[in-house]
N, C-alpha and C positions, 0 to 999 in steps of 0.2 A: 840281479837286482840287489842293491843294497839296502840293508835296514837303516834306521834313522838314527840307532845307535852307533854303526860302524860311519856313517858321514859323518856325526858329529865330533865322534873322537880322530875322524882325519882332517878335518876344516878348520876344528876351535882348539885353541888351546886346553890343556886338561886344566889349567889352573883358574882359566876362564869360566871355562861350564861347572865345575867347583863352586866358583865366587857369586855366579849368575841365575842357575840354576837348581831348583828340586827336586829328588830324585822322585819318583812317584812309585819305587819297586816291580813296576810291570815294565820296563823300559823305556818309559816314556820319562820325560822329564816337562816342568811347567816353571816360568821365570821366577823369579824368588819376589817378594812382593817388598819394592822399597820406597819409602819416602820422599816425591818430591814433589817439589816446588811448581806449579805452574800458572798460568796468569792470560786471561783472553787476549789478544792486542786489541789495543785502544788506539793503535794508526798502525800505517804500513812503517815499514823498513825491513832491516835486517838482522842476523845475529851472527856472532863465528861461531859453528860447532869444528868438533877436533877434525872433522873431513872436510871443509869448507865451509861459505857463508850459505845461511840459508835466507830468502827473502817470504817475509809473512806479512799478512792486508786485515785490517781492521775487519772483528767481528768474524772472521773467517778462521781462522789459526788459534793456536794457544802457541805459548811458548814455553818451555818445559825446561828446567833447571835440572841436566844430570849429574852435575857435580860443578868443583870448581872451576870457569870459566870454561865450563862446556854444555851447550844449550841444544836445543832440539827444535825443530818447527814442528806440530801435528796439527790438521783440519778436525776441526770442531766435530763432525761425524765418527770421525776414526777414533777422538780421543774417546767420546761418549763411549762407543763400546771396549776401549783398549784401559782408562783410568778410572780408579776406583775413586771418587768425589766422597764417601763418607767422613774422611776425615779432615774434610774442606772446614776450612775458618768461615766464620761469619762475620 
């Protein structure tokens, strides 16, 4: 069996889990917490992320700004428990 340590330094790049993640000193590591942009949809369509289009439906989806001209689709459930809203604009 392998630990989560030795999968991750064979799957991810080190420069990646570097850039991505914190180390938590007991082996585990937690994402690094960064700033972005997201927005409910207000209709359907689509967006390009860097692995393909992804398709999002009004009121269902957020759309999520990871960088330049690279977006994400999350369901409104998932986002609730995965993004932090405190630092939502009003």
């Amino acid at each position: 069996m392998y630990s989560t340590r030795i999968a991750i330094e064979t799957l991810i790049p080190p420069q990646f889990v570097l850039q991505a993640l914190d180390d938590n000193g007991d082996g585990t590591a937690t994402p690094k917490k960064i700033m972005k942009t997201a927005k409910l949809a207000d209709h359907d369509g689509m967006v390009k992320a860097s692995w393909g289009n992804l398709e999002y439906t009004k009121g269902n989806d957020y759309i999520v700004k990871h960088g330049p001209g690279d977006y994400g689709v999350v369901k409104t459930d998932i986002f609730a428990k995965t993004y932090d809203k405190s630092k939502e604009r009003k």
